[in-house]
Steps between C-alpha positions, in 0.01 A plus 500: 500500500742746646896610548473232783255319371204306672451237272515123583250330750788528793459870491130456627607608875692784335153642332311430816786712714491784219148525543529552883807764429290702212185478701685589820575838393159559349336457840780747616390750227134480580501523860645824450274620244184363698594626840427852370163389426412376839659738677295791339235506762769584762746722359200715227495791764874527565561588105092619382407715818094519491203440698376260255615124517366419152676800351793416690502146339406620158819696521731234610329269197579781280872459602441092460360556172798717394749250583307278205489748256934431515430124454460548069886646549642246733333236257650640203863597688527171661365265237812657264714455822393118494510434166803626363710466830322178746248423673681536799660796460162685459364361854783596672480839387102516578557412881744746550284772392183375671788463856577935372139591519351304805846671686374808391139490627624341848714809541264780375404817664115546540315781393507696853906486464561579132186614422370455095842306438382199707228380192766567270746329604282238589355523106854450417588182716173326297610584204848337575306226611270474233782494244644197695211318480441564167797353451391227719252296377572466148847352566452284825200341291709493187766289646274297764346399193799413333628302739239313602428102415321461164169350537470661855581843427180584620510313827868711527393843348272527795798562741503836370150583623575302853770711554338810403208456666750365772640865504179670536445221789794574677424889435111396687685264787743785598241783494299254727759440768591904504133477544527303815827668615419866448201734611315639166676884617819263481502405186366822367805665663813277368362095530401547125901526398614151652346359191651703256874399711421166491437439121847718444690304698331175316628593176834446592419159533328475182821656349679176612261265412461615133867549450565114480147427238603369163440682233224381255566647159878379246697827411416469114131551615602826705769637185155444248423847326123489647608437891354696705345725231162691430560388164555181540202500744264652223531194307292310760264802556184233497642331822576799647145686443324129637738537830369858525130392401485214832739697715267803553215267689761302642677771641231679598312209711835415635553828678113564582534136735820540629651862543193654547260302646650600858379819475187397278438280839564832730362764341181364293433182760609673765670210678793598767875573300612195756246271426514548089896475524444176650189399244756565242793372586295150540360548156848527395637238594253295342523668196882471502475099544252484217740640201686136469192346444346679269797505334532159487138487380652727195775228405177255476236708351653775255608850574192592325218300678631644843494888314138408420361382840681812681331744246146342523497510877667813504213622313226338648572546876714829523187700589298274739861412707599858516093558657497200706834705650381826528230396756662204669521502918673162575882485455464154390249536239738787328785239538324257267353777291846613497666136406204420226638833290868433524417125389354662214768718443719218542428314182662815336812570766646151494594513168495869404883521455521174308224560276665834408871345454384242269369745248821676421828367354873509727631781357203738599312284800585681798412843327194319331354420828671787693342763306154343407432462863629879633268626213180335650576485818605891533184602340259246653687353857644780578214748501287228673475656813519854411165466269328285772580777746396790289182313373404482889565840581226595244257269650503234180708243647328217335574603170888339564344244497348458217829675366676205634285288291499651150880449476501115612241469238757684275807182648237235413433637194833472412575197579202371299715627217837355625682190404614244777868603577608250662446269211618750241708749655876584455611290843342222419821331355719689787665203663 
């Protein structure tokens, strides 16, 4: 496959332990990215001073959202990066700017110290962030996919989804023992930076662990006129408008179940900020232990039959879920609510790095997927919160909803139109 190639059937353990590396230092990357999120209810009025707590929020998922809008440039910057110089050299670089910006945020100023400078600077740090991640995705599921066993890519693939949903867990677990450790005036005072330390000093561990991966692609591929190129892209534009087409929905219900759900939970259920931390960080787990099975489902059904059930339930139970949610009382009952949307949501998560990777050829993959996946996810994922805030704060909440539902219809249409990739798609004869 590779400069130090995985290739014979005694190099199985070696794919299994590059999986752990690569997917080590994704969870790493997300953790920091996702803290931010679950932090916001704690740390809004230290950088958005105001009376209001939804206007607070809707200001701190303006910042979120920002950090997205970067993602298109990380894509594109990275995916070059990892196709016309490694794999590995791309991830290494990501983690190190995702370890810059968390430092940054742990050590900011608020407003009352530095005044207008504190949102800026905060602004910044996401950006940073965002162009990490960018960066990110796109070339941890490039090579995860690469080096996984053929014929149970999918069941392998997943790990990239465990481990970022595994970040966003460990971003949940640690908010929930500051939680129990710290007075709410606590962590609205300084408990909200440990997080922000923590994932720093994390990185440098990912550093280590993705310094010894193998890399995935043979030089020739990387020295190829196209790697790494727009134009080169351009001449798979079909693949790359389809991973834009199921993306948007996928992206989009990903982010309204996960990231903001807590404070969908808080400030439209109104359940207690403890007891929805701990309502998700159970539905999270769950959800995390799910991806290798639905993965594996992929390797035994078709990347496209597993597209098709996520975007008919998508569709079809978006809008009473998201109800069911809005009035529920019982922590339990919003825990299985909860669980039945990420299982949903599963069928698209397990395999939504592979199914991307085996559309594109080597020499543009990792930009391929990279890029494909910033596009949609800036303009739909990222903004997820932000619009279901501001659609609240004019009193037509519901219509996220239904907003919610229009663009899984949009993914399922899609992949109506889409051809199996794991039967016909450019890894397929990857040994």
């Amino acid at each position: 496959m590779a400069d130090t190639v995985l290739s014979t059937s005694a190099d199985t353990r070696r794919r299994v332990l590059a999986i752990v590396g690569a997917s080590s230092g994704n969870l790493v990357e997300w953790f920091d990215f996702y803290i931010y999120s679950f932090l916001a209810l704690y740390f809004a009025p230290a950088f958005f001073p105001s009376g209001n707590p939804t206007t607070q929020l809707l200001n701190t998922a303006g910042v979120f959202a920002a950090g997205f809008l970067m993602r298109p440039i990380g894509g594109w910057m990275f995916g070059r990066i990892a196709d016309k110089h490694g794999r590995r050299t791309s991830m290494m670089i990501s983690v190190l700017m995702m370890c810059a910006g968390s430092l940054v945020i742990c050590f900011l100023p608020t407003y009352a110290s530095i005044g207008a400078w504190a949102p800026f600077f905060l602004l910044i740090a996401r950006l940073f962030q965002g162009l990490s991640v960018g960066g990110e995705y796109g070339t941890s599921a490039t090579y995860m996919s690469e080096v996984a066993l053929q014929g149970r890519r999918g069941f392998f693939a997943s790990f990239q989804y465990v481990t970022l949903i595994g970040g966003q867990l460990a971003a949940l677990l640690v908010l929930v023992v500051l939680q129990q450790l710290l007075s709410t005036e606590e962590l609205r005072a300084w408990g909200w930076r440990i997080p922000f330390g923590i994932g720093a000093l994390a990185a440098v561990v990912s550093l280590y662990l993705r310094k010894s991966l193998d890399e995935t692609t043979t030089a020739e591929t990387r020295k190829l006129k196209e790697a790494g190129t727009l134009r080169g892209l351009m001449q798979h534009k079909g693949a790359f408008l389809t991973v834009i087409g199921f993306t948007a929905g996928g992206s989009l219900i990903f982010y309204t179940f996960t990231t903001y759900m807590q404070k969908y939970l808080v400030n439209t259920a109104g359940m207690h900020a403890k007891t929805a931390s701990n309502v998700m960080t159970a539905a999270l787990f769950i959800y995390m232990i799910m991806q290798p099975a639905f993965g594996a489902l992929s390797d035994r059904i078709g990347r496209r039959k597993s597209m098709l059930w996520f975007g008919g339930l998508a569709t079809f139970c978006t809008v009473p879920l998201l109800y069911a949610l809005k009035d529920v009382t019982s922590p339990f009952m919003a825990f299985v609510l909860v669980v039945i949307a990420l299982a949903i949501v599963s069928l698209y998560t397990s395999i939504s790095g592979l199914i991307k990777a085996e559309m594109f050829p080597a020499e543009v993959r990792a930009l391929g997927v990279g890029l494909s996946y910033a596009v949609a996810n800036a303009v739909f994922g990222g903004s997820a919160e932000y619009v279901a805030l501001f659609l609240k704060s004019i009193g037509s909440e519901s219509t996220f909803y239904w907003y919610v539902t229009a663009l899984c219809a949009i993914s399922w249409i899609v992949s109506l139109r889409m051809r199996d990739s794991s039967k016909e798609g450019y890894l397929r004869d990857v040994p």
